[in-house]
N, C-alpha and C positions, 0 to 999 in steps of 0.2 A: 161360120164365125171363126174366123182365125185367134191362137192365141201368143201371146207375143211370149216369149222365151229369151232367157239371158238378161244380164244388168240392166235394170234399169238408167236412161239416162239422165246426168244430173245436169243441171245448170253450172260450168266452175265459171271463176275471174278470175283475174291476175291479181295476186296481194296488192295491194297499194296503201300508203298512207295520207292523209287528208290533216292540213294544219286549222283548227278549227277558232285558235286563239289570233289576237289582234297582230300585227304586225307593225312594228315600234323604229326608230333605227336601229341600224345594225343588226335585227335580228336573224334578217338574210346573210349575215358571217355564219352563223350557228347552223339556220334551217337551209344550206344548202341541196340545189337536187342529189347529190352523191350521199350526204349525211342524212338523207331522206332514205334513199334505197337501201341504206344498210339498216335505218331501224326498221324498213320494212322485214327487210331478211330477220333481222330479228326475233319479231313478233308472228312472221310466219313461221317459222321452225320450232318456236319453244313457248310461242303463245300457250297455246293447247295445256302444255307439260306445266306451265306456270297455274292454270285453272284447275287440272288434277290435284296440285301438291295444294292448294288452299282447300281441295274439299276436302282431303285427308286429314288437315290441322281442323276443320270443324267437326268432323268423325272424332281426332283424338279429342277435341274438349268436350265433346258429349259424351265419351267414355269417361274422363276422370271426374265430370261432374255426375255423374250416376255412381261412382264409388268403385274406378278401378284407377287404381292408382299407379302412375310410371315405373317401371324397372326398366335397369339392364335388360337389352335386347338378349335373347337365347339366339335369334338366327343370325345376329353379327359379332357372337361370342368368337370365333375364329380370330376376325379381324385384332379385338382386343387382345389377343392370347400369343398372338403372332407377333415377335419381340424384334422382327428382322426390319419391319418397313420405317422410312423416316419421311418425313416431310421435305420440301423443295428449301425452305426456312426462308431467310433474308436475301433481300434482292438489292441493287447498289442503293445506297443511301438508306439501307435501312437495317444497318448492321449496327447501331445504337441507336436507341430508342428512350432513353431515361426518361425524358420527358417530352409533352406531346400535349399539344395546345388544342381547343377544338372550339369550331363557331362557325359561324355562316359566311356565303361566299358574297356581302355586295362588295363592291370595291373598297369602302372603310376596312370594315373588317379582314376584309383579305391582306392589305398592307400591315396589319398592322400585327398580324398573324406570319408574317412574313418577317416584321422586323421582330420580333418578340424573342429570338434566342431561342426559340424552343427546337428539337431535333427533329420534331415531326409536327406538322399543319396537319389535323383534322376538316379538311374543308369539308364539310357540313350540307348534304344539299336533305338532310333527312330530319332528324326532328327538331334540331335548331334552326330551321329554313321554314320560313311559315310558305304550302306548295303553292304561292300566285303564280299565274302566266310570268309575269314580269320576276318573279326572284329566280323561275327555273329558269328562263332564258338568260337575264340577266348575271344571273350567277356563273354561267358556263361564259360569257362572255367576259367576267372578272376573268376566271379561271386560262380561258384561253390567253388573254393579253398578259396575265402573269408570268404564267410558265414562259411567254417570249421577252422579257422584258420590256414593256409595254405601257403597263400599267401605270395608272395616277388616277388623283381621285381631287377635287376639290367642292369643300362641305359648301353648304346654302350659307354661311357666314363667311365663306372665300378662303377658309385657311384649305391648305394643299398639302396633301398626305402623297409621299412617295417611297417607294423601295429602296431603304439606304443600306441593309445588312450587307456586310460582303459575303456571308454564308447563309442563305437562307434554310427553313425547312424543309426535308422533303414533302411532297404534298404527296396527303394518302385523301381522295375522296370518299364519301361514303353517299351514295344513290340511295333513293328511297326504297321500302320496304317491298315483297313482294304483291301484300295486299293492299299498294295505292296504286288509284289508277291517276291519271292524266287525261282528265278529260277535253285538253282542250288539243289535243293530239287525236287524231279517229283512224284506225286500224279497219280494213274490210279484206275478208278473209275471201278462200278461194269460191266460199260458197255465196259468197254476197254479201254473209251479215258484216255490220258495223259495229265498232265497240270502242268501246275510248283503251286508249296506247296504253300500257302496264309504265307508272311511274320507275319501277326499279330498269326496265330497259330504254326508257326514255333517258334516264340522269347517266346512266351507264352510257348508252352506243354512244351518244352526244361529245361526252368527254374523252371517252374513248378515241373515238374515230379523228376526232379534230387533232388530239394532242398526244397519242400512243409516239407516234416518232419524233418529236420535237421532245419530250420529255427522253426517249430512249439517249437521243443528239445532247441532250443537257449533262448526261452519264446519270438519269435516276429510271424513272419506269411507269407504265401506267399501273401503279397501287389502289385497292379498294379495299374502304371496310364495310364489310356484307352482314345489314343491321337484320335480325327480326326471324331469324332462321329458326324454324321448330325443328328441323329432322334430318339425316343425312340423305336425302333424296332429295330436300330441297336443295343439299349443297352441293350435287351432283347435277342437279340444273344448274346452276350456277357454272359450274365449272365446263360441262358444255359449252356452255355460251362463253366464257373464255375460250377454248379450245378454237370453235368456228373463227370467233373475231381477230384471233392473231393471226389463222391462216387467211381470213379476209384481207387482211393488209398486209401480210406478205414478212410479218415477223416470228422470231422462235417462238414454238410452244416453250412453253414455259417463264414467259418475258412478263407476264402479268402477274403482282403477288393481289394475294387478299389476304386481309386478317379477318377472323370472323368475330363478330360480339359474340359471347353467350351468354344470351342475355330473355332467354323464354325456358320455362320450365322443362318442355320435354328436350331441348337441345342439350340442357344440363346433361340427360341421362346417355347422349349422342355424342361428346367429347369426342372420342376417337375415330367413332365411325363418318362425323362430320372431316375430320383434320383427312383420312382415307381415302374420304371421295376424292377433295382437293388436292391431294399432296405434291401434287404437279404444281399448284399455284399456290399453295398458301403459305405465310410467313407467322402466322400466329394468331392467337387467340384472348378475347378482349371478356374482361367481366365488366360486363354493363351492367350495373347494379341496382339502378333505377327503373327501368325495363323488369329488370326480373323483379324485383319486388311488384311490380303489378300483375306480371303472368302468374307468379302463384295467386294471388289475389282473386284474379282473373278468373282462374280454372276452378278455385277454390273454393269461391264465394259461393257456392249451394251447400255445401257438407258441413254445413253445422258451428255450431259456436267454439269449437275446438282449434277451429281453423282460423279461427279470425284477431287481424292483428291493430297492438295499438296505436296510439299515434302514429302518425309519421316518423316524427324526431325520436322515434324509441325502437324503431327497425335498423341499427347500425350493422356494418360489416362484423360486430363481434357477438351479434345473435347464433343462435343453432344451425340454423338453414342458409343464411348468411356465409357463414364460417365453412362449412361443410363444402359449400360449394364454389369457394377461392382455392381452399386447398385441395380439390383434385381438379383445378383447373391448373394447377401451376404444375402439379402432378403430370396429369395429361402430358402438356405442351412439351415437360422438358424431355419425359420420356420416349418421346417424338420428332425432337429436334426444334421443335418452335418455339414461338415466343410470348412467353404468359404478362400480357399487358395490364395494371390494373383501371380501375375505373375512376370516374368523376367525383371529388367531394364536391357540395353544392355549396359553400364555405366560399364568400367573395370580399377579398377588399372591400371599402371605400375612403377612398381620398381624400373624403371632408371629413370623415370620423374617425379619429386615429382609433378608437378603441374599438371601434368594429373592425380596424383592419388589423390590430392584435388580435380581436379571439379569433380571424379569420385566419390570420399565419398560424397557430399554436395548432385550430383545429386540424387542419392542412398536413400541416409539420407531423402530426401524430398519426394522422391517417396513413402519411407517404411511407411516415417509421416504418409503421406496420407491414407495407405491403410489401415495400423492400428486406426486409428481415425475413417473410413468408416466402423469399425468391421470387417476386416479381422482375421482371427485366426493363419494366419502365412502369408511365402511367399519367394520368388524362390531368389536365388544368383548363380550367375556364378563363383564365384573365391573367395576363403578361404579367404582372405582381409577382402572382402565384410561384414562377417559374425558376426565381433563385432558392424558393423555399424547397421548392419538391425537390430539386436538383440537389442539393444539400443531403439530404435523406438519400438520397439513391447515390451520394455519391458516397458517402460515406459506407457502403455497404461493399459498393463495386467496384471503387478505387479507379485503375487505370483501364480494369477491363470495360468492354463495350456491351457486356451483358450478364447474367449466371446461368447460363445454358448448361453448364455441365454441374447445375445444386440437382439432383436429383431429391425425390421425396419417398421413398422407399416404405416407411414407416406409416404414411400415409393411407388411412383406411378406409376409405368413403360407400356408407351401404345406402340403397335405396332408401330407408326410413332415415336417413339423416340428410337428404336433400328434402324433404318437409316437412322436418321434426320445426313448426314455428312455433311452439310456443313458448313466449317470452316474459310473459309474469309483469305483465306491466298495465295499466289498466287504461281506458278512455278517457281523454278529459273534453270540460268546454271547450277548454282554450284550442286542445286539438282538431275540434268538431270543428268552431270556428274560422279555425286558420287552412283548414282543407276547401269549406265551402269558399274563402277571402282566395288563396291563392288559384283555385280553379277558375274561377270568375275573371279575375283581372288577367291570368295566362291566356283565357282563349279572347278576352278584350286586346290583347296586344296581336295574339297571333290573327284575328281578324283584321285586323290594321296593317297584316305583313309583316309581323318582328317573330321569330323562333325561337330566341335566346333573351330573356327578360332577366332583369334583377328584381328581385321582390324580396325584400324585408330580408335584404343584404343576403342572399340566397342566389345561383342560379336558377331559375328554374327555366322547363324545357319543357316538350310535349310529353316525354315519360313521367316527369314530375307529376305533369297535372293531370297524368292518367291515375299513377297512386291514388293523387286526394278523392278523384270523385268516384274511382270505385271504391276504397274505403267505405265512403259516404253509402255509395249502391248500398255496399255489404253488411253494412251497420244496421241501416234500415230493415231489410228482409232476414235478418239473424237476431230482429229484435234486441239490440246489444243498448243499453244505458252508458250514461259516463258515470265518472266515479262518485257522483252527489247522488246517482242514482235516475236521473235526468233521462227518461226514454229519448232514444232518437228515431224518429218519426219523419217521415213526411212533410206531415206539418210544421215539426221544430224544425227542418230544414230550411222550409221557405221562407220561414219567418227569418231565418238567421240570411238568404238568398234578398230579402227586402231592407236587410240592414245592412248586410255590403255594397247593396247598391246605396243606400244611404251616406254610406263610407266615403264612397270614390271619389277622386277628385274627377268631378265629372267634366269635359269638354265641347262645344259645339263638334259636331262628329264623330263623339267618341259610339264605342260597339258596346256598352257597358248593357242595353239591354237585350240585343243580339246575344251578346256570350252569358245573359241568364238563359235566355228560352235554350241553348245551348245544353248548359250544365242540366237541368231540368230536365231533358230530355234523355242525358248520360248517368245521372245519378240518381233521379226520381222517377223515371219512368217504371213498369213491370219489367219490360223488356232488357237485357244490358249489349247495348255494342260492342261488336271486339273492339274497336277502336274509336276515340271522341271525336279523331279527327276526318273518321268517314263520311259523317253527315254534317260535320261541318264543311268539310270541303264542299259539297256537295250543293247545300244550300245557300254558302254566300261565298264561294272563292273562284265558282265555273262562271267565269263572263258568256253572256250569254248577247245574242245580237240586237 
């Protein structure tokens, strides 16, 4: 009997990717063969590396939910200490930033985003994008015929939206997160397996590849803001897959800026060593404020009644943990050279109610005070309104300059216990209980219909919104917490409040009102809690299937 010796042999293939979604017109502009091989190359080189860094992010939140709580890293104290290195900063057209618009890419919106005066387009393909086949394709479709001038749009009532600004924004994209997949994209690796494409390199190569030089030929750049980041190793993938992609097409390193959100608890603690990895590519750093009120939530929500926070409407930028964690972001950024971006109020016009769109200006107005006093260098608006308001306030601070990069914050003290010092001395209400389960409900009824960016009771709300309300909800429940009448919240007082909103709605033939309860129910009453609502939504009603 012979024995065999040395490697084993394996089975490989050749990476390939497989379009698994319908094909529409035009979407053969987008899913070219060459726009194919690059996401192949994509997802074979840093597939892998993208599935490492999500088992690490469920590693760190089963450490903090067992009761070890985030610090300052000890092995990238160096990095911090080290007063030499700076950031790449601003790339053309993004050397002011005051204000900066953000929303989804169909063609309405894009134009309109485009005419709006703002310095910077947020185009949106992440949580204001609800992920259908048709909005990611479509979206990158706006996007391309924009950046050439191209673009027109005319709505189902005939009127005809076109690009009349003579200055538009720069457009800074934002791709999805690293834990969404794309399943209607299928990835098969050298060994065979099959897997649905990684959303964040699908919304990336796509835009990228199509429009990196026609934006270079415009005098701006291919820009990204890199949403959902827990650690600087994820932003060290990131910045690889920069690195590869520019020398794929044959441009400088360094031609690609990103700005990052910080906008997940343990990224708070990574400020620097995140801006380090990147500093070849990044222009600055964004407080996503919405976002991180749910990651602490998130991570938090088993440790007890200590932790748990009230309302929504009572979690402001000027709480403990809140505050703490603006000001060593603006800290960070300038002592680095970047740019400390602030974030969204959810504070919206409307145009039929003058006095809604008073408290919406005043609310606006106060936030923008603040941020720009704090040295913010710009900051987010949901709706072209907004945009003489915010500008106002930032201008008023920064006059002629195009930023305050050189307000340092010296004084500036920020320790571990005061990124989640929350508590806020504010108590639970109905109304609050109520308007969590109302606005989660009718958010994932729209974003099942394909809308990302909702108005709701003159509010934006987005996918981070309505992660707040229903883990709140989760966390209410399993910490035993009452509202201030004394009112257990329950389970069962849930559903019963989940049977009264559906009562509410203005309900539709086709509407998703009771698709988005099994939904909420699922994210906010289950035992279980999803890192994300939109995982098993996508999941069960947005993969077309044959």
């Amino acid at each position: 009997m012979r024995t065999r010796t040395g490697p084993i042999p394996t089975q490989t293939h050749e990476p390939s990717i497989e379009i698994a979604g319908r094909l529409a017109p035009r979407y053969d502009e987008v899913l070219t063969p060459e726009a194919l091989a690059f996401l192949t190359e994509l997802h074979h080189r840093f597939g892998a590396r993208r599935h490492d860094r999500l088992a690490d992010r469920m590693r760190r939140r089963f450490e903090i939910g067992n009761g070890h709580d985030p610090q300052f890293r000890d092995d990238t104290r160096h990095i911090r200490e080290d007063a030499e290195w700076k950031v790449a900063g601003a790339g053309p057209g993004l050397e002011d930033r005051r204000v900066e618009i953000t929303g989804p890419t169909d063609p309405k919106m894009t134009i309109n985003a485009l005419n709006s005066g703002a310095k910077v387009w947020l185009a949106d393909q992440e949580d204001a994008t609800s992920p259908t086949w048709k909005n990611v394709i479509e979206g990158q479709l706006s996007l391309r015929d924009a950046i050439r001038g191209e673009l027109s749009h005319t709505s189902p009532e005939g009127k005809r939206y076109e690009v009349t600004a003579t200055e538009t924004p720069t457009i800074v994209m934002r791709p999805r997160g690293w834990h969404l997949p794309e399943q209607h994209i299928r990835f098969t690796d050298r060994t065979g397996r099959t897997m649905a494409a990684s959303g964040s390199l699908v919304d990336f190569g796509l835009y990228f590849f199509h429009n990196a030089e026609q934006l270079i030929a415009n005098g701006r750049g291919p820009y990204f803001y890199i949403a959902k980041l827990e650690s600087s190793e994820e932003a060290k993938l990131w910045d690889d897959v920069f690195t590869f992609s520019e020398q794929y097409v044959g441009i400088p390193h360094g031609t690609i800026r990103a700005t990052v959100l910080i906008e997940t608890l343990p990224a708070a603690f990574e400020m620097e060593e995140i801006l380090f990895e990147l500093r070849d590519h990044i222009a600055g750093l964004n407080a996503g404020r919405w976002d991180y009120i749910f990651s602490i939530i998130k991570n938090y929500r088993g440790r007890g009644a200590r932790f748990v926070l009230p309302d929504r409407s009572e979690v402001t930028m000027t709480v403990p943990f809140m505050r703490a964690y603006t000001e060593l972001l603006v800290k960070t950024c300038h002592k680095r050279g970047a740019f400390a971006i602030g974030g969204m109020s959810a504070f919206i016009p409307n145009r039929r109610d003058p006095e809604v769109t008073e408290r919406a200006f005043e609310k606006v107005a106060a936030d923008k005070k603040r941020e720009a006093g704090d040295g913010f260098d710009g900051t987010w608006v949901a709706h072209p309104d907004l945009i003489p308001v915010a500008r106002a306030e930032f201008d008023a601070v920064l006059g002629d300059r195009p930023n305050q990069l050189d307000r340092q914050r010296p004084k500036v003290e920020v320790k571990a216990a005061d990124l989640i010092d929350v508590h806020i001395g504010r108590p639970i209400t109905t109304a609050g209980v109520h308007g969590n389960v109302s606005v989660a409900i009718r958010y994932i009824e729209a974003w099942l219909r394909g809308l990302g960016a909702v108005a709701i009771d003159n509010l934006m709300e987005d996918a981070a919104t309505a992660e707040i309300s229903r883990s709140q909800v989760w966390q209410w429940i399993h910490q035993d917490r009452t509202t201030e009448d004394g009112t257990p919240i329950t389970r069962e007082s849930i559903e019963a409040l989940v049977t009264q909103v559906l009562a509410e709605a203005d309900r539709r033939e086709g509407d998703r009102f009771d698709d988005a309860a099994d939904i909420f129910r699922e994210v906010a009453l289950g035992q279980d809690f999803p890192a994300f609502l939109t995982l098993p939504a996508y999941a069960k009603y947005l993969v077309e299937t044959d």
